[in-house]
Phi, psi and omega in degrees: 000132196276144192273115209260102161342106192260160175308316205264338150227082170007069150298114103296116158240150194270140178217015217266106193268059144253310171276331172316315199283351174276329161290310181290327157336258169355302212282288198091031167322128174261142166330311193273327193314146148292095211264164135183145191228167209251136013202100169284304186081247193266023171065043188282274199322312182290317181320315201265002183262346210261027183262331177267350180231143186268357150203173191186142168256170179212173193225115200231092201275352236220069202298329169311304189313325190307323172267342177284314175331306187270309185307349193239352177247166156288181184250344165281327154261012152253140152232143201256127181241116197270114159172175184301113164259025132312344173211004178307137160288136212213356171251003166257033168266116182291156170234151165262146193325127163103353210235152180239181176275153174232121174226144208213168172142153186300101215242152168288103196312326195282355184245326195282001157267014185253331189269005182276330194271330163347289192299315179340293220281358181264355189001283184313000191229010190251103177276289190228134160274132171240120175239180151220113186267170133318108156342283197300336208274284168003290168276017154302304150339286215270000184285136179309133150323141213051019193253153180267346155278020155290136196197189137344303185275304186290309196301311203280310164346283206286312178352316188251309216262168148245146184213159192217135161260109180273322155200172197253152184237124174289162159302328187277009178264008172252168179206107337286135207263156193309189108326333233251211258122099160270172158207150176272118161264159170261092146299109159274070160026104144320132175287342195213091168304144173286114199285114205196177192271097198310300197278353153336295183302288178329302171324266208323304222265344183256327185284014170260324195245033170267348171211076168281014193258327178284153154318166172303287178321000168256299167349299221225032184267117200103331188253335217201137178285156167301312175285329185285321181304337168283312171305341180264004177084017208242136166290094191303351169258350159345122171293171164258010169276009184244014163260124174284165194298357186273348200254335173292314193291296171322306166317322169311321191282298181309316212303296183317303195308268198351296191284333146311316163286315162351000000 
């Protein structure tokens, strides 16, 4: 019986075997990974991946897939996690000592940056993540200081990730296909974030980037003095898409110490 795509979670499914095989390529599944992919939907993807691993989980909201699901794998090699992975615990996938998770998936454009900040807080135990995004949400990611996508979403990223837009995916490689342009980023974990107060960072990077068309020094008026910004190395006529992620992290710093002292 064929699965009539739903809106409300904003089903694509990629169907396109030139690109699954430029993906599966891209991820490389090893025998030992710990696989787990995030909305498999009609399992174009998990099939090929389970050609490289000999079981893997997935986390599936969609409960008819959910049944398509079982009826097509075995259940010792899919294990099926049914519920939102907006809220999912991504640590009750056992891993084995020494070994970190590898997580990949088609993510729902309308989910997908609370659930990229979801994955954030698990980083450290995440050897690489492979998505296929919104294009555009992609170059947001991977954007440069002085880019005009640079924003929020690249700073809170790269902070933690290395990150790559490895190619771009047409709409007709879907069913149904999107309005959009996707492309698969590669997120690589840091072994060593630049060292600051995760909710510092966070304050300082949506009130810099709550008016970007003003200056920093309007921005951030109220939270920060003229001189501590010259102390963190940030130009108070600066816009805040041209501060790079090191002088946010230094703000991030001034915040904290400030609010300790308090």
């Amino acid at each position: 019986m064929k699965h009539i795509p739903r809106k409300r979670f904003g089903q694509n499914f990629l169907t396109d075997q030139l690109v699954l095989s430029q993906i599966i390529r891209a991820i490389n599944p090893r025998s030992g990974d710990t696989m787990v992919e995030i909305g498999p939907g009609l399992a174009a993807m998990t099939s090929l991946l389970l050609e490289g691993v000999p079981q893997m989980h997935v986390v599936e909201l969609d409960r008819d897939l959910v049944t398509r699901l079982k009826k097509s794998f075995p259940a010792d090699k899919l294990i099926i996690h049914e519920g939102d992975a907006l809220k999912f615990d991504f640590n009750t996938i056992p891993v084995p000592e020494g070994k970190k998770l590898r997580v990949v998936g088609n993510l729902p454009y309308n989910i997908s940056s609370p659930l990229l900040f979801h994955l954030a807080e698990i980083a450290n135990q995440v050897e690489d993540q492979h998505f296929m995004l919104q294009k555009e949400v992609v170059e947001r990611m991977v954007a440069p200081p002085g880019s005009k996508t640079y924003g929020r979403l690249s700073v809170m990223l790269q902070w933690r990730y290395e990150m790559d837009l490895l190619f771009v995916v047409p709409p007709e490689s879907f069913d149904p296909p999107p309005k959009v342009d996707s492309a698969i980023v590669r997120m690589i974990p840091k072994k060593e974030t630049l060292p600051c107060d995760q909710k510092s960072l966070e304050a300082v990077v949506t009130k810099a980037f709550s008016q970007r068309r003003k200056v920093v020094r309007n921005c951030v008026a109220g939270m920060f003095t003229e001189q501590q910004l010259i102390d963190a190395g940030v130009d108070p006529q600066a816009r805040p898409e041209t501060i790079p992620l090191e002088q946010y992290v230094n703000l991030a710093r001034i915040l904290h110490t400030t609010a300790s002292l308090k």
